[in-house]
Residue frames relative to the residue before (quaternion, step in Angstrom):
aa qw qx qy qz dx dy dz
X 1.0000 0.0000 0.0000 0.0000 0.00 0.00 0.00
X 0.5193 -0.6616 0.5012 0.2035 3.36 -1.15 0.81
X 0.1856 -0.6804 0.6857 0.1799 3.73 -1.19 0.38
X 0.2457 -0.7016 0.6687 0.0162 3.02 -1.02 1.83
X 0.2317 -0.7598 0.5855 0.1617 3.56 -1.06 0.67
X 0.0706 0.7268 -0.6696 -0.1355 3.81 -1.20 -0.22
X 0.2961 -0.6951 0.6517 0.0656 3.00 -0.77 1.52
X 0.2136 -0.7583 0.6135 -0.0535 3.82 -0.84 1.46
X 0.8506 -0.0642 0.3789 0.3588 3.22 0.19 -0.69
X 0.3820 -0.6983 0.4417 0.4139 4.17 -0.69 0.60
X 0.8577 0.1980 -0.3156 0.3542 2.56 -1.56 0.85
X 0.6623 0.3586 -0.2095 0.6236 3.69 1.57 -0.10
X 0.0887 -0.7327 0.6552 -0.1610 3.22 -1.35 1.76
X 0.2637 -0.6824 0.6744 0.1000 3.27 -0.74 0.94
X 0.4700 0.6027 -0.6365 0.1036 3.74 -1.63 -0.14
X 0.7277 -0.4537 0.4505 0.2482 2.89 -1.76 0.55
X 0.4965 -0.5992 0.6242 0.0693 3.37 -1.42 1.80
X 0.2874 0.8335 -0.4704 -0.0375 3.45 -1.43 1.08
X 0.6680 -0.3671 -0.1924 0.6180 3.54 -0.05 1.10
X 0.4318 0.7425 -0.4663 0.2117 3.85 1.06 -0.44
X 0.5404 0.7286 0.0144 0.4206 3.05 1.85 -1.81
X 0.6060 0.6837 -0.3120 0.2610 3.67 1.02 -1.12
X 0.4532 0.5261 -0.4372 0.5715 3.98 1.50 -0.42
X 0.8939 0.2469 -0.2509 0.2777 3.47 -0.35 -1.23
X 0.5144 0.5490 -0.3672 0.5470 3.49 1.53 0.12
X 0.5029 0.4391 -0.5185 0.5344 3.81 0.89 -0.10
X 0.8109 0.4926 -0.2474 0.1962 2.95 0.38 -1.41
X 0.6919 0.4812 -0.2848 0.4568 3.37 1.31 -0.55
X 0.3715 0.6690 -0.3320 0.5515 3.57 2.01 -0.03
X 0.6583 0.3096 -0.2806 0.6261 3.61 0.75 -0.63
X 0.6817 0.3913 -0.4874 0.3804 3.70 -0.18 -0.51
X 0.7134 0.3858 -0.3836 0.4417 3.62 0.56 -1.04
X 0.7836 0.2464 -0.4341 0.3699 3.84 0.61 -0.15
X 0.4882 0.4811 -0.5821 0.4374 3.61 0.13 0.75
X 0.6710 0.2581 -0.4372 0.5403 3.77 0.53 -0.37
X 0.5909 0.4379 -0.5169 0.4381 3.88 0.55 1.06
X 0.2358 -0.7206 0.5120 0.4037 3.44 1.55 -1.08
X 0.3918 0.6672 -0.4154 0.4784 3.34 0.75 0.90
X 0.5670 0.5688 -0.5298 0.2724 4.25 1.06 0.44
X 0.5352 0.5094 -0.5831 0.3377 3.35 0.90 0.66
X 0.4900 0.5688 -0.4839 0.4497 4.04 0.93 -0.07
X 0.6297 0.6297 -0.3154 0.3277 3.70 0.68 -1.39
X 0.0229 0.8523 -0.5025 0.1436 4.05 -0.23 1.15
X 0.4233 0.7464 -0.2966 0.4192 3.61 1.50 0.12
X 0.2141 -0.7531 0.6077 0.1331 3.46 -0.02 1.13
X 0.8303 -0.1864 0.4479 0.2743 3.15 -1.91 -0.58
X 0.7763 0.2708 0.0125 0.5690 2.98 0.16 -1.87
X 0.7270 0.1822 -0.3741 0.5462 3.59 0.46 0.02
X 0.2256 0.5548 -0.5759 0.5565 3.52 0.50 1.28
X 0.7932 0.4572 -0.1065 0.3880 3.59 0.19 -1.47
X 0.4863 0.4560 -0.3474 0.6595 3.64 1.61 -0.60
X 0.7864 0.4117 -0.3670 0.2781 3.41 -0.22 -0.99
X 0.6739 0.4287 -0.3372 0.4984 3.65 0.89 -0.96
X 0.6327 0.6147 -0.3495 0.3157 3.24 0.63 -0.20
X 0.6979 0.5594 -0.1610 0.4172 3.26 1.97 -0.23
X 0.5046 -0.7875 0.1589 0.3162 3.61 0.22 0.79
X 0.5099 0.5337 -0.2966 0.6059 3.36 1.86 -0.82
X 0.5793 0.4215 -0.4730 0.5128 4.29 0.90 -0.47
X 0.3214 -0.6937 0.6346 -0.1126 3.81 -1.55 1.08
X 0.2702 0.7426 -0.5846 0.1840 3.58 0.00 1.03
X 0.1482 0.6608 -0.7283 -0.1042 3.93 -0.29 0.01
X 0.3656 -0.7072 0.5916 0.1275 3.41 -1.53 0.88
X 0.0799 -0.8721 0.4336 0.2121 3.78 -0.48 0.06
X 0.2997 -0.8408 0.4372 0.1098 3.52 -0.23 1.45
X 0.0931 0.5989 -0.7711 -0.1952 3.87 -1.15 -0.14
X 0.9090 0.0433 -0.0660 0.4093 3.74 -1.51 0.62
X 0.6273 -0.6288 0.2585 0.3798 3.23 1.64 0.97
X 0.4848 0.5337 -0.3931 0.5707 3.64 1.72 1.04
X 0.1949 -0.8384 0.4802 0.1692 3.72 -0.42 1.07
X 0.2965 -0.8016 0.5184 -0.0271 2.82 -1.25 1.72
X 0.7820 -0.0539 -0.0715 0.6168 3.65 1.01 0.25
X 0.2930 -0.7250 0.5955 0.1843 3.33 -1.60 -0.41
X 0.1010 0.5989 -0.7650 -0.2144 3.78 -1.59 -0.34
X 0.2449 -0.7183 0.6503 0.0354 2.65 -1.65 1.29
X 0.0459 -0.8810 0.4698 -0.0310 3.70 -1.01 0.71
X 0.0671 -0.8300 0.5230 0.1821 3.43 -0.49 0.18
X 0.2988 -0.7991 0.4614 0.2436 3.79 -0.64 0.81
X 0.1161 -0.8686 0.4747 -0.0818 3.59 -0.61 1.01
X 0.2393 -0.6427 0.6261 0.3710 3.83 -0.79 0.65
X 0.4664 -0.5913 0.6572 0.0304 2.85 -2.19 0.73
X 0.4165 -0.8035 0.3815 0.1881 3.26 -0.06 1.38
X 0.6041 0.5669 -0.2674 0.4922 3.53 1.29 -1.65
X 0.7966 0.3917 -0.2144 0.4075 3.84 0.55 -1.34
X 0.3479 -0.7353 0.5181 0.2644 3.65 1.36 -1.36
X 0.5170 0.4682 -0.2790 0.6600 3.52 1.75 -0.03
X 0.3862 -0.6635 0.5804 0.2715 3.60 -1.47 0.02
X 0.4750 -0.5335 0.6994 -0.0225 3.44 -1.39 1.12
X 0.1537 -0.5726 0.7994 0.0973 3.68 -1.84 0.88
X 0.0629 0.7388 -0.6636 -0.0990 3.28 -0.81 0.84
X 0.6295 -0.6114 0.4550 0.1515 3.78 -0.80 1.69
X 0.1211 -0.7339 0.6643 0.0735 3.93 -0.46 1.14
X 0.7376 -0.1842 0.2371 0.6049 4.16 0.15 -0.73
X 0.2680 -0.5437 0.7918 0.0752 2.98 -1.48 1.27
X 0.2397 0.7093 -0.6629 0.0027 3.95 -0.80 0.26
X 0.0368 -0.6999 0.7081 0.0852 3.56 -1.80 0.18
X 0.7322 -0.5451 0.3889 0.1247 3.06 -1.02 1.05
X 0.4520 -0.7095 0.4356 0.3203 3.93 -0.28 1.03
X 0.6344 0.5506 -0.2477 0.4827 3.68 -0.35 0.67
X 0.7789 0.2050 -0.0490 0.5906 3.37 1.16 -1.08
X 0.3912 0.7293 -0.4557 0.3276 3.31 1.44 0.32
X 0.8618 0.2118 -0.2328 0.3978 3.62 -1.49 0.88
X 0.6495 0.5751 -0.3684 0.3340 3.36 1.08 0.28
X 0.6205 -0.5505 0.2126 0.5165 3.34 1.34 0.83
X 0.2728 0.7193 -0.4854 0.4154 3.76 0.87 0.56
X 0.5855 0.4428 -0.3073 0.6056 3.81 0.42 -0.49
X 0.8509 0.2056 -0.3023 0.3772 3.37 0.18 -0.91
X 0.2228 0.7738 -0.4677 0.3646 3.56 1.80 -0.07
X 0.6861 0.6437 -0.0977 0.3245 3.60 0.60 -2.03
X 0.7241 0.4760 -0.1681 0.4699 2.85 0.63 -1.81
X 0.7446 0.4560 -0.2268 0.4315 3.64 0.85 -1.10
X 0.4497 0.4985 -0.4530 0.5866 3.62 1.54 -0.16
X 0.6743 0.4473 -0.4101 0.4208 3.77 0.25 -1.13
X 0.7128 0.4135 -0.3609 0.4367 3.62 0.23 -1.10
X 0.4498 0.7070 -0.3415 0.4258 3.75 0.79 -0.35
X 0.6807 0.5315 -0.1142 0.4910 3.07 0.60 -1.66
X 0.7453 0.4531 -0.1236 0.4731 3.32 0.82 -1.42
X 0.4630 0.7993 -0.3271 0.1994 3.58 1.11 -1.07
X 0.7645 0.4644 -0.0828 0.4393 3.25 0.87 -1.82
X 0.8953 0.1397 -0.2637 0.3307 3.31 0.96 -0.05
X 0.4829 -0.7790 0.1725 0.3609 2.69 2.08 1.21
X 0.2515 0.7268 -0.6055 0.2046 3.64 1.45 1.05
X 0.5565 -0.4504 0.6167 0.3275 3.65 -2.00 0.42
X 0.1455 -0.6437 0.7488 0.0620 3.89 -1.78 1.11
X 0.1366 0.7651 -0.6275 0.0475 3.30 -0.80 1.41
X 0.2474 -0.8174 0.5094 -0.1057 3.34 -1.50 0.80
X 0.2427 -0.7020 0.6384 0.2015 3.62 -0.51 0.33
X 0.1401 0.7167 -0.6627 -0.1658 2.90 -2.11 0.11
X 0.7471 -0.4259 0.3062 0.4082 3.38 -1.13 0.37
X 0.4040 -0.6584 0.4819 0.4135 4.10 -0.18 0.61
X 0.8669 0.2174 -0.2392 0.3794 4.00 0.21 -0.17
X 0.2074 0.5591 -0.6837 0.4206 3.39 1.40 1.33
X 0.1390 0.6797 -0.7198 -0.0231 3.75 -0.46 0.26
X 0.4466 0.6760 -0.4667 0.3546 3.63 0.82 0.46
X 0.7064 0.4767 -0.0363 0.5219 2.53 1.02 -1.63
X 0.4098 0.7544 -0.3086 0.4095 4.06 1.07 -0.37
X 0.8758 0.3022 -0.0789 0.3680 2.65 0.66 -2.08
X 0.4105 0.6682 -0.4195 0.4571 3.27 1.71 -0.51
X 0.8562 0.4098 -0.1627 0.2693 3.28 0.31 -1.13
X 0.5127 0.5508 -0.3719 0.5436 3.17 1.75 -0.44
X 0.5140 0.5745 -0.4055 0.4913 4.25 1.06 -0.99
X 0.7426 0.5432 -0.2295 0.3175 3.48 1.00 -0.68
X 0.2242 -0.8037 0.1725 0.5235 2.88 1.91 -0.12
X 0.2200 0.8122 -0.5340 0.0816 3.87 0.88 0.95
X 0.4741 -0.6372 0.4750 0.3788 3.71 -1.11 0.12
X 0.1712 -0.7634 0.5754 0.2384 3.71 -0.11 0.56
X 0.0229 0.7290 -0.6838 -0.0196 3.85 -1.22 0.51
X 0.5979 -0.4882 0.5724 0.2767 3.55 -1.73 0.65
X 0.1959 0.7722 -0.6012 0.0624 3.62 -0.45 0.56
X 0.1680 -0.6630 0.6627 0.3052 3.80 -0.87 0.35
X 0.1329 -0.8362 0.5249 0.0871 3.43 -1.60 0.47
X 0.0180 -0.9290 0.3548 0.1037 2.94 -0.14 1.14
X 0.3245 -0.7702 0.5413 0.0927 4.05 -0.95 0.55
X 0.3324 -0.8401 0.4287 0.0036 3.85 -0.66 1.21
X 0.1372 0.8840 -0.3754 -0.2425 3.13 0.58 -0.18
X 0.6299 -0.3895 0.2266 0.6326 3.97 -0.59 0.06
X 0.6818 0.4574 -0.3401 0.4585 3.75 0.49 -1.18
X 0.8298 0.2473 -0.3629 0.3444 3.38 -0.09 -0.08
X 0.5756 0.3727 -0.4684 0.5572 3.67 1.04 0.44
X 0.4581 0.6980 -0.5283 0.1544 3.85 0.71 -0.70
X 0.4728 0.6382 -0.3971 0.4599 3.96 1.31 -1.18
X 0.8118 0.3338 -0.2162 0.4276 4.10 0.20 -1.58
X 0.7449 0.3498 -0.4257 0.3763 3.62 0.55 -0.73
X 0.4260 0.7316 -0.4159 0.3321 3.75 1.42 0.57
X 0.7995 0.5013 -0.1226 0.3073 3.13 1.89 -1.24
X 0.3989 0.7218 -0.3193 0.4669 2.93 2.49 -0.48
Protein backbone atom coordinates (compact mmCIF):
# COMPACT_ATOMS: atom_id res chain seq x y z
CA UNK A 1 0.00 0.00 0.00
CA UNK A 2 1.05 3.39 -0.81
CA UNK A 3 1.51 6.39 1.71
CA UNK A 4 -0.46 9.25 0.53
CA UNK A 5 0.66 12.49 2.11
CA UNK A 6 -1.27 15.97 2.49
CA UNK A 7 0.80 18.66 3.13
CA UNK A 8 -1.70 21.26 5.23
CA UNK A 9 0.18 23.65 6.49
CA UNK A 10 3.88 24.20 8.55
CA UNK A 11 4.67 22.13 10.74
CA UNK A 12 1.32 20.06 10.03
CA UNK A 13 1.18 16.89 7.74
CA UNK A 14 -1.58 14.85 7.16
CA UNK A 15 -1.11 11.19 5.43
CA UNK A 16 -2.30 7.97 5.61
CA UNK A 17 -1.53 5.52 8.77
CA UNK A 18 -0.08 2.01 7.95
CA UNK A 19 0.44 -1.11 9.88
CA UNK A 20 3.86 0.64 11.06
CA UNK A 21 1.31 3.19 12.80
CA UNK A 22 -0.94 0.51 14.69
CA UNK A 23 0.56 1.56 18.55
CA UNK A 24 -0.31 5.13 18.09
CA UNK A 25 -3.65 4.46 16.38
CA UNK A 26 -4.65 2.07 19.32
CA UNK A 27 -3.59 4.50 21.27
CA UNK A 28 -5.41 7.42 20.04
CA UNK A 29 -8.64 4.92 19.79
CA UNK A 30 -8.45 4.78 23.53
CA UNK A 31 -7.90 8.43 24.15
CA UNK A 32 -10.83 9.45 21.95
CA UNK A 33 -13.01 6.75 23.72
CA UNK A 34 -12.51 7.58 27.29
CA UNK A 35 -13.10 11.29 26.60
CA UNK A 36 -16.56 9.58 25.33
CA UNK A 37 -16.56 6.98 28.28
CA UNK A 38 -16.90 4.42 25.86
CA UNK A 39 -13.23 2.15 26.71
CA UNK A 40 -15.22 -0.57 27.77
CA UNK A 41 -16.80 -1.07 23.97
CA UNK A 42 -13.11 -0.56 22.49
CA UNK A 43 -11.70 -4.45 21.67
CA UNK A 44 -8.92 -3.70 19.02
CA UNK A 45 -5.63 -4.99 19.89
CA UNK A 46 -2.35 -3.89 18.48
CA UNK A 47 -1.83 -6.44 16.11
CA UNK A 48 -5.22 -6.30 14.88
CA UNK A 49 -4.65 -2.59 14.44
CA UNK A 50 -1.94 -3.74 11.91
CA UNK A 51 -4.46 -6.14 9.89
CA UNK A 52 -6.80 -3.47 9.63
CA UNK A 53 -4.56 -0.61 8.27
CA UNK A 54 -3.23 -2.80 6.17
CA UNK A 55 -6.56 -3.04 4.32
CA UNK A 56 -7.62 -0.72 1.63
CA UNK A 57 -11.46 -0.26 2.29
CA UNK A 58 -9.94 0.62 6.33
CA UNK A 59 -9.23 4.81 6.19
CA UNK A 60 -7.01 6.31 8.78
CA UNK A 61 -5.08 9.62 7.85
CA UNK A 62 -3.00 10.57 10.93
CA UNK A 63 -2.14 14.23 11.59
CA UNK A 64 1.44 15.09 12.58
CA UNK A 65 3.07 18.55 13.90
CA UNK A 66 7.08 17.94 14.32
CA UNK A 67 6.39 14.40 13.29
CA UNK A 68 4.27 13.68 16.80
CA UNK A 69 0.60 12.61 16.09
CA UNK A 70 -1.89 14.85 17.23
CA UNK A 71 -5.22 13.48 16.03
CA UNK A 72 -6.88 11.31 13.51
CA UNK A 73 -10.05 10.61 10.97
CA UNK A 74 -10.92 7.36 10.74
CA UNK A 75 -13.08 5.85 7.85
CA UNK A 76 -14.16 2.95 6.30
CA UNK A 77 -15.01 2.80 2.47
CA UNK A 78 -18.22 0.99 1.64
CA UNK A 79 -20.59 0.19 -1.44
CA UNK A 80 -23.93 1.68 -1.18
CA UNK A 81 -26.54 -0.59 -1.96
CA UNK A 82 -29.35 2.26 -2.87
CA UNK A 83 -26.61 4.08 -5.32
CA UNK A 84 -24.33 0.80 -6.34
CA UNK A 85 -21.22 3.17 -5.95
CA UNK A 86 -19.20 3.31 -2.62
CA UNK A 87 -19.62 5.96 0.18
CA UNK A 88 -16.77 6.78 3.16
CA UNK A 89 -18.64 6.60 6.08
CA UNK A 90 -16.32 8.64 8.95
CA UNK A 91 -15.70 6.38 12.34
CA UNK A 92 -13.94 9.38 14.74
CA UNK A 93 -12.41 12.45 13.76
CA UNK A 94 -10.35 13.07 17.17
CA UNK A 95 -7.31 15.49 18.11
CA UNK A 96 -5.42 15.34 20.92
CA UNK A 97 -5.91 17.93 24.03
CA UNK A 98 -3.39 20.65 23.41
CA UNK A 99 -3.81 20.86 19.71
CA UNK A 100 -7.37 21.42 19.94
CA UNK A 101 -9.10 24.44 17.95
CA UNK A 102 -6.40 25.27 15.82
CA UNK A 103 -7.88 24.15 12.62
CA UNK A 104 -6.43 20.54 12.80
CA UNK A 105 -9.90 18.83 12.75
CA UNK A 106 -10.56 20.62 9.83
CA UNK A 107 -6.87 19.85 8.51
CA UNK A 108 -8.39 15.95 8.51
CA UNK A 109 -11.52 16.49 7.21
CA UNK A 110 -9.91 18.17 4.07
CA UNK A 111 -7.34 15.21 3.74
CA UNK A 112 -10.53 12.90 3.97
CA UNK A 113 -12.50 14.91 1.43
CA UNK A 114 -9.33 14.85 -0.75
CA UNK A 115 -9.19 11.32 -0.66
CA UNK A 116 -12.77 11.27 -1.60
CA UNK A 117 -12.61 14.17 -4.19
CA UNK A 118 -11.62 12.18 -7.31
CA UNK A 119 -14.27 9.98 -7.28
CA UNK A 120 -16.83 12.26 -6.16
CA UNK A 121 -17.86 9.52 -3.34
CA UNK A 122 -20.51 10.89 -0.41
CA UNK A 123 -18.64 11.17 3.59
CA UNK A 124 -21.23 10.32 6.06
CA UNK A 125 -21.17 10.26 9.80
CA UNK A 126 -23.13 10.25 12.90
CA UNK A 127 -22.97 12.08 15.99
CA UNK A 128 -24.20 11.96 19.35
CA UNK A 129 -27.49 14.48 19.47
CA UNK A 130 -25.77 16.76 22.29
CA UNK A 131 -22.21 17.05 20.73
CA UNK A 132 -23.48 20.43 19.54
CA UNK A 133 -19.80 21.15 19.53
CA UNK A 134 -19.14 19.01 17.27
CA UNK A 135 -22.50 20.03 14.94
CA UNK A 136 -21.24 23.20 14.53
CA UNK A 137 -17.83 22.25 13.38
CA UNK A 138 -19.37 20.35 10.91
CA UNK A 139 -22.09 22.49 9.74
CA UNK A 140 -18.86 25.57 9.24
CA UNK A 141 -17.90 22.73 7.12
CA UNK A 142 -20.58 23.04 4.95
CA UNK A 143 -22.16 19.43 6.03
CA UNK A 144 -25.97 18.75 5.88
CA UNK A 145 -26.99 17.91 9.39
CA UNK A 146 -30.22 15.43 9.59
CA UNK A 147 -32.24 13.79 12.63
CA UNK A 148 -31.45 10.20 12.30
CA UNK A 149 -32.20 7.44 14.97
CA UNK A 150 -29.48 4.77 15.15
CA UNK A 151 -29.84 1.72 15.92
CA UNK A 152 -27.10 -1.22 17.12
CA UNK A 153 -27.90 -5.19 17.71
CA UNK A 154 -25.87 -6.91 19.47
CA UNK A 155 -25.41 -10.89 19.20
CA UNK A 156 -27.31 -11.22 22.67
CA UNK A 157 -30.09 -9.48 21.83
CA UNK A 158 -30.88 -10.98 18.39
CA UNK A 159 -29.39 -14.51 19.48
CA UNK A 160 -33.40 -15.50 20.77
CA UNK A 161 -34.63 -14.68 16.64
CA UNK A 162 -31.78 -16.01 14.62
CA UNK A 163 -32.69 -19.30 16.78
CA UNK A 164 -36.22 -19.26 15.22
CA UNK A 165 -35.31 -18.92 11.47
Amino acid sequence: MTTTSYTTGPALRVRRANEADATEVATMVGEIAAHEDQVAHVHVDVDQWRTLLARPDVIVLIAERDKAPIGYVSAIRQLHLWTGGDVINLDDLYVRPGHRDGGTGRQLMGALAALAAPEQLIIRWGMEPDNVDAQRFYARLGATLRPKVLAGWSPSAYADLATQT
